[in-house]
C-alpha positions as CSV (number, residue, x, y, z in Angstrom):
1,X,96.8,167.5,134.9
2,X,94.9,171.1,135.3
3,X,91.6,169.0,135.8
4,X,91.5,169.0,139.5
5,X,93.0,173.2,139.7
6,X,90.3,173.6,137.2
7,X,87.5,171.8,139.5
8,X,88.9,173.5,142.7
9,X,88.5,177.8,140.6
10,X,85.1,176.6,139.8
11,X,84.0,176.1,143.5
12,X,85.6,178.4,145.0
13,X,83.7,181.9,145.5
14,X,86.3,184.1,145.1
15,X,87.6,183.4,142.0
16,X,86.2,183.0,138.3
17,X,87.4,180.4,136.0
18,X,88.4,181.5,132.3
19,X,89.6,178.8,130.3
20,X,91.3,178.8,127.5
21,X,91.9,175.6,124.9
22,X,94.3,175.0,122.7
23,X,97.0,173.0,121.3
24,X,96.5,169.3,120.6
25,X,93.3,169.4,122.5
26,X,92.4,170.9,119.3
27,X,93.4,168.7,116.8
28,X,91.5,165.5,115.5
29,X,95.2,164.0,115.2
30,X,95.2,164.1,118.7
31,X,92.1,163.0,119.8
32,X,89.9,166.2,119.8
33,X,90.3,166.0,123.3
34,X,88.4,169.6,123.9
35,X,85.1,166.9,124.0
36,X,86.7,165.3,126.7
37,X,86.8,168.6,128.5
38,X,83.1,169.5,127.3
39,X,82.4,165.8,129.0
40,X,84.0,166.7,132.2
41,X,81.4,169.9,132.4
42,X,83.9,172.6,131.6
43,X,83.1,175.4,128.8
44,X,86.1,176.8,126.5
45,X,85.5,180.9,126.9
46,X,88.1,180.7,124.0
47,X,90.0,178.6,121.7
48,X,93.4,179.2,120.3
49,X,93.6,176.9,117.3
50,X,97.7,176.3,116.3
51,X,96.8,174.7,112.8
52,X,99.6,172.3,113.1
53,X,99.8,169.7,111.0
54,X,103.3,169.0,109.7
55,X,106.2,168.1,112.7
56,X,109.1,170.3,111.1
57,X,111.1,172.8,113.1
58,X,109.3,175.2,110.5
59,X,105.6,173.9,110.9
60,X,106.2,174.1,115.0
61,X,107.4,177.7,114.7
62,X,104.8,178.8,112.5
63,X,102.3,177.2,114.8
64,X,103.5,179.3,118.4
65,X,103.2,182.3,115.9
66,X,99.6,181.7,115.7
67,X,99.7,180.5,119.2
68,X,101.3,183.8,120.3
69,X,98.7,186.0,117.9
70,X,96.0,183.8,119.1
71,X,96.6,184.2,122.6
72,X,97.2,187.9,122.3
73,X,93.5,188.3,121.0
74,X,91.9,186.3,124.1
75,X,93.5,187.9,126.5
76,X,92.5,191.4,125.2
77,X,88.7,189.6,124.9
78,X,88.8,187.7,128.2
79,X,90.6,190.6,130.5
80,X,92.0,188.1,133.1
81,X,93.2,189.6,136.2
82,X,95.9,186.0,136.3
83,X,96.8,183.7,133.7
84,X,97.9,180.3,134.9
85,X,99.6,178.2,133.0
86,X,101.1,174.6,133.1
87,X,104.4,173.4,132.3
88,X,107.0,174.1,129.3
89,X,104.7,173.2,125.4
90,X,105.8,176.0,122.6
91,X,101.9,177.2,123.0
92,X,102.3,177.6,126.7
93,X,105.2,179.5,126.0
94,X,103.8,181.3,123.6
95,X,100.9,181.9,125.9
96,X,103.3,183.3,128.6
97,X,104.8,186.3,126.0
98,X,101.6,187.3,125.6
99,X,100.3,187.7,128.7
100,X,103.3,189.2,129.8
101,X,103.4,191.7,126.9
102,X,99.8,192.4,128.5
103,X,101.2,193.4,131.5
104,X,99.1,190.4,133.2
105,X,100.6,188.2,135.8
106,X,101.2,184.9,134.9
107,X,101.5,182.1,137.7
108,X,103.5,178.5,136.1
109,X,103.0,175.6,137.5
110,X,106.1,172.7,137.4
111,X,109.0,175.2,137.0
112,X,112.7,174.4,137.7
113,X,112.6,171.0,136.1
114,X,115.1,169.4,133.8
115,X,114.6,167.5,130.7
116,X,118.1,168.0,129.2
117,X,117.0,165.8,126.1
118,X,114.3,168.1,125.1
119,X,113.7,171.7,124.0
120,X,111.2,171.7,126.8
121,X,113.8,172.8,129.7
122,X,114.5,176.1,127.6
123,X,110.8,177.1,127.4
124,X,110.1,176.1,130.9
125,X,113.2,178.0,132.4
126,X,112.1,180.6,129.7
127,X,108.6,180.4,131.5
128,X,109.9,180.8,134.8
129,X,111.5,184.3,134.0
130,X,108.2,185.9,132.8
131,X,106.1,184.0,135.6
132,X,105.5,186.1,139.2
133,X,104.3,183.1,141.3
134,X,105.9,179.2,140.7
135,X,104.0,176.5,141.8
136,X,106.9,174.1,142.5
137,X,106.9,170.2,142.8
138,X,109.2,169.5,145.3
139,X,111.9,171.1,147.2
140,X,114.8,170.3,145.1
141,X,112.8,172.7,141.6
142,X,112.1,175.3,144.4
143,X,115.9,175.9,144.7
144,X,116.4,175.7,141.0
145,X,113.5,178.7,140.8
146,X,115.6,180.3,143.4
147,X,119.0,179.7,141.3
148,X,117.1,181.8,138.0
149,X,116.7,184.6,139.8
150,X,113.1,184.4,141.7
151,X,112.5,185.9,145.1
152,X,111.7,182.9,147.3
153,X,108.1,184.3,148.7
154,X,107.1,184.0,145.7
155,X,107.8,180.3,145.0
156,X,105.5,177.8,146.8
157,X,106.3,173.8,146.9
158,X,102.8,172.3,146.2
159,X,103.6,168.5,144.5
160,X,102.6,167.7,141.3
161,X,98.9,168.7,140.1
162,X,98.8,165.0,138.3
163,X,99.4,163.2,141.3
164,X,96.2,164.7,142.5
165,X,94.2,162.6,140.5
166,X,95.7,159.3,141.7
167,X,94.0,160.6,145.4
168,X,90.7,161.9,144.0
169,X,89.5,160.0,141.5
170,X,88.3,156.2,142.2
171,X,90.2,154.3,139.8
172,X,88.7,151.9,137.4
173,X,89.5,147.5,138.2
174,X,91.4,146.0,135.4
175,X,87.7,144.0,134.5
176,X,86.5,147.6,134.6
177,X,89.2,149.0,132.5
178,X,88.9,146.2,130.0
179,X,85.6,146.8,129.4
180,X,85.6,150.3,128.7
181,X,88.7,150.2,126.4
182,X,87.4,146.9,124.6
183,X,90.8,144.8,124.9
184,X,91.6,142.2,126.8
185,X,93.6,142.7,130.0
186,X,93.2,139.2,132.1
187,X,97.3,138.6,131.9
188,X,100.5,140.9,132.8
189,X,100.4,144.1,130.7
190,X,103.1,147.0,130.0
191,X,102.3,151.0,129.8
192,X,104.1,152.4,127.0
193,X,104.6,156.2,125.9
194,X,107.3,157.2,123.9
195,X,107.8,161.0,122.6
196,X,110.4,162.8,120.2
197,X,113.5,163.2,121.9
198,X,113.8,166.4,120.2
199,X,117.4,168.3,121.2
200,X,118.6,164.4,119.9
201,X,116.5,164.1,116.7
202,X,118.8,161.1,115.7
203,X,117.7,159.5,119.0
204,X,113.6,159.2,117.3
205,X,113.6,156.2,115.7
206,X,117.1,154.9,117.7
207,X,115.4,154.5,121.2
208,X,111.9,153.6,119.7
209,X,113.3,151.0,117.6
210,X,115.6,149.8,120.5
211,X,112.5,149.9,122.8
212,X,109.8,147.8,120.0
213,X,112.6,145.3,119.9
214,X,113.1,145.0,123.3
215,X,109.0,144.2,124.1
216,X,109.2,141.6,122.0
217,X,111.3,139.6,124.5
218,X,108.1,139.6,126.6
219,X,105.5,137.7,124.2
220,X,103.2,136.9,127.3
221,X,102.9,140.6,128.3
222,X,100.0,142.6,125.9
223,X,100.7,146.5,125.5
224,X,98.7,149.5,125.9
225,X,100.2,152.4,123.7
226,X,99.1,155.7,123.7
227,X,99.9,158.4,121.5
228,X,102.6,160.6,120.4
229,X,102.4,164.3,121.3
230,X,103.1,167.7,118.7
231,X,106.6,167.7,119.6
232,X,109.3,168.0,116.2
233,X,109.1,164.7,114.7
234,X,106.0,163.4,116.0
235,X,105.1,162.2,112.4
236,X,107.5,159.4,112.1
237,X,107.0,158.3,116.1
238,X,103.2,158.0,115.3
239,X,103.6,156.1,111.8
240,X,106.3,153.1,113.3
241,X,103.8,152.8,116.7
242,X,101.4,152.2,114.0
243,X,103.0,149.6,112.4
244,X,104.4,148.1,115.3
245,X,100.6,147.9,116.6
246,X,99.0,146.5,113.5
247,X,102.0,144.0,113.1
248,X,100.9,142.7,117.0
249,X,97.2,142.7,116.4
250,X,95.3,141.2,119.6
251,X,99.0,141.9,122.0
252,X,99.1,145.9,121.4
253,X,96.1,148.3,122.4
254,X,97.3,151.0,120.7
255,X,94.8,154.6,121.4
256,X,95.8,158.4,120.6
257,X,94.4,159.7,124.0
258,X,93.4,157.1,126.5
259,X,92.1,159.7,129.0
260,X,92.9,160.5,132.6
261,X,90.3,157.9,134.3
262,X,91.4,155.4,132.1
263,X,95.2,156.2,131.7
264,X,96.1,156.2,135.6
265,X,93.8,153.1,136.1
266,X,96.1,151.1,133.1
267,X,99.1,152.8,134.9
268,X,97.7,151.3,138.3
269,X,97.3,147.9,137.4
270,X,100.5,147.3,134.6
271,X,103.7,145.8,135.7
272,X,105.5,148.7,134.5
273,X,105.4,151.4,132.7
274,X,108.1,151.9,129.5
275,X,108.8,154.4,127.2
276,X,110.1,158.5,127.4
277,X,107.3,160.0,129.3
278,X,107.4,162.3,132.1
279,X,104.4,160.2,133.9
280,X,106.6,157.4,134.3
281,X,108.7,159.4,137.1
282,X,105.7,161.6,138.3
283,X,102.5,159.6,138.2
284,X,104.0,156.4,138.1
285,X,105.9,156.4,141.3
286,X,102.8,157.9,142.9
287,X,101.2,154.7,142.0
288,X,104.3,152.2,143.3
289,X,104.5,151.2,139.9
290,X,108.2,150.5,138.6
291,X,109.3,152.5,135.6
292,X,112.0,151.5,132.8
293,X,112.7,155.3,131.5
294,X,114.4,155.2,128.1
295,X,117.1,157.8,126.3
296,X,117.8,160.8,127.3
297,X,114.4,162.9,127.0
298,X,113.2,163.2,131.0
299,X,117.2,163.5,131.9
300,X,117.3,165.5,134.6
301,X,114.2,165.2,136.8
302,X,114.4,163.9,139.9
303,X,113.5,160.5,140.3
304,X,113.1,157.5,142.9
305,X,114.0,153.9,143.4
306,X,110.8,152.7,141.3
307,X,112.7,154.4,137.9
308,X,115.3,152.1,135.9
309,X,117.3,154.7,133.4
310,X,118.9,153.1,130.0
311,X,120.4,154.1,127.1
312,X,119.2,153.8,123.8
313,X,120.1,150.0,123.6
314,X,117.6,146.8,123.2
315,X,119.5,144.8,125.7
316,X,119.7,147.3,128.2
317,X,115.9,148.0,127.9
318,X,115.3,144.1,128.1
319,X,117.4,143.7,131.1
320,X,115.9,146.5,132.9
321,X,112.7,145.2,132.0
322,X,112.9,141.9,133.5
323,X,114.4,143.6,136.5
324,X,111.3,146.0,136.6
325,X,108.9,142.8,136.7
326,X,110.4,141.2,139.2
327,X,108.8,140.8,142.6
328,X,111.7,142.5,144.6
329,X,111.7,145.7,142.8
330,X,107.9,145.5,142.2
331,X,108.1,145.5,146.4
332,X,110.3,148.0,146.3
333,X,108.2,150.1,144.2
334,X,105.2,150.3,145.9
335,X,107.0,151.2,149.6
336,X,108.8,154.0,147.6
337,X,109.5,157.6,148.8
338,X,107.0,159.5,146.9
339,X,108.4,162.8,145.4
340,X,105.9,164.6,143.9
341,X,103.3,165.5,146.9
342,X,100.6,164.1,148.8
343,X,98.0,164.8,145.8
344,X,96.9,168.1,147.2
345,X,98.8,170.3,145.2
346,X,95.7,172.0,143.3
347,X,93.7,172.8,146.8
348,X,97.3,174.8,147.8
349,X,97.5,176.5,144.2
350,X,93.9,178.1,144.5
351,X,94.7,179.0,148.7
352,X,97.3,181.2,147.1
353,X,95.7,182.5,144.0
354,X,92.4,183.2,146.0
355,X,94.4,185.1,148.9
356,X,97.1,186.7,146.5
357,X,97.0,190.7,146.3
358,X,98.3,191.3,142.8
359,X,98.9,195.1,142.9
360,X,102.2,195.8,142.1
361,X,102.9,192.0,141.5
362,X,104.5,192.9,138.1
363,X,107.8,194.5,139.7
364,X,110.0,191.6,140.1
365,X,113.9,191.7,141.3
366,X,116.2,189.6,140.3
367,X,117.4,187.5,143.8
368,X,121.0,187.0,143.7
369,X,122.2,183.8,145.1
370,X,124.5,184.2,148.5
């Protein structure tokens, strides 16, 4: 999502881009996705390395420890005049303390959101009150910035940095994309992501059973799956997506990090995308593809007329399903309001960051609401 904001700081004059990698970028359980960054002609001026590999409340902790040690180092090493940062992950979190315990502004990017089925919305609110500039999706999170306290000119509305891709890069054709990922993609096809619904651990294996199940109504229709993130309870997720992969040989594509070239052109050409993931109601819609959003994990966000909502329950995911792959709402879909910006949002970030004057940008004053 940072790749375009990343692209713009590198071209632009004024500023200098420090980057800093970490998390599951780091992790050959993930991917190692830090090559793909060394691929895409960035240079890591530091690493933070969590360690994590258990998925207990007690592994996670111990890991934004390190995080928070980690990131205290680098930021004494790298001397940033801003630290940017992206969303609501326990090593963004941790990232934010220490920069603010550094005394060095921090602007976050996607602040004000709700996901009231995951510990995210308390980091990211958490976020928010040690940030000095918000980089907002829509208007709707810029008033929920306002509501926590945070002077309006300080807040811009920019869209979602992940929709910028969808307008920048020159997706791949489904004969494209089934070369590259080596699976055959001639017939109908679903997107599927699925994460720990982690304020609702019971909720895990309930809606990912009750999703598995569901698919299975749809025989003609191969999957692409990608992987699990770090979130509490990853570790079961990953080991039943497994299964459920190897137990469909030839119908389910299953791949740990698909890649943002190759994820938004599978997103582009799939009937729908299922699961728990926050692209189905950002990039998804961008796309006019139709989204069947399971459980309670992205409750909260604003979403449009291309996202179905069930419960936990493999009839109401089958039924929403078939709705989603139906040419009406497919229609629909694709004519839909778009609500996360016009796929500029990183050329309006680095506008402000470049023009910003940061003395005496740590002061902040807590807006009361009239």
């Amino acid at each position: 999502m940072l790749y375009w904001l990343l692209r713009r700081v590198q071209a632009d004059a004024a500023l200098e881009l420090q980057l800093v990698v970490t998390g599951m970028h780091l992790s050959q359980k993930y991917g190692m996705t830090v090559q793909q960054i060394v691929a895409d002609g960035f240079s890591a001026d530091a690493m933070v390395d969590l360690k994590l590999d258990g998925d207990t409340p007690k592994d996670i902790t111990s890991a934004m420890g390190r995080a928070l040690i980690g990131f205290a180092g680098t930021f004494e090493k790298l001397q940033p005049d801003i630290v940017v940062v992206l969303g609501d992950r326990f090593e963004i979190f941790a990232a934010a303390q220490a920069a603010m315990m550094a005394r060095i502004p921090i602007a976050h990017i996607h602040g004000g959101e709700l996901t009231e089925g995951a510990l995210d919305d308390a980091m990211r609110h958490s976020i928010t009150k040690m940030a000095h500039l918000h980089f907002v999706a829509s208007e709707a999170y810029r008033r929920r910035v306002m509501q926590l306290g945070e002077a309006p000119d300080r807040i811009w509305t920019v869209g979602a940095p992940g929709v910028d891709a969808i307008h920048k890069l020159k997706l791949l054709d489904r004969t494209e994309l089934a070369e590259k990922l080596a699976f055959d993609l001639h017939g109908p096809y679903f997107l599927m992501t699925y994460h720990p619904v982690t304020l609702l651990e019971d909720q895990h294996d309930e809606g990912l059973e009750a999703l598995c199940s569901a698919l299975d109504d749809f025989p003609d229709h191969r999957l692409l799956v990608t992987g699990v993130n770090a979130d509490p309870g990853h570790d079961r997720i990953r080991e039943r997506l497994d299964a459920f992969a190897a137990e469909r040989s030839g119908r389910v594509f299953l791949r740990t990090s698909l890649g943002q070239l190759h994820y938004l052109s599978a997103m582009a050409h799939a009937d729908a995308v299922v699961g728990n993931s926050s692209s189905g109601l950002i990039e998804a819609p961008a796309l006019g593809v139709p989204t069947v959003n399971v459980g309670a994990r992205q409750r909260g966000r604003a979403r449009g007329v291309s996202i179905i909502d069930v419960d936990s329950d493999r009839e109401q995911i089958a039924a929403a399903i078939r709705r989603a792959i139906t040419a009406e709402f497919r229609a629909a879909a694709k004519v839909a309001r778009r609500l996360s910006g016009d796929g500029s949002a990183s050329d309006r970030i680095v506008d402000v960051l470049r023009d910003m004057v940061l003395d005496g940008i740590l002061m902040k004053r807590f807006q009361d609401c009239t």
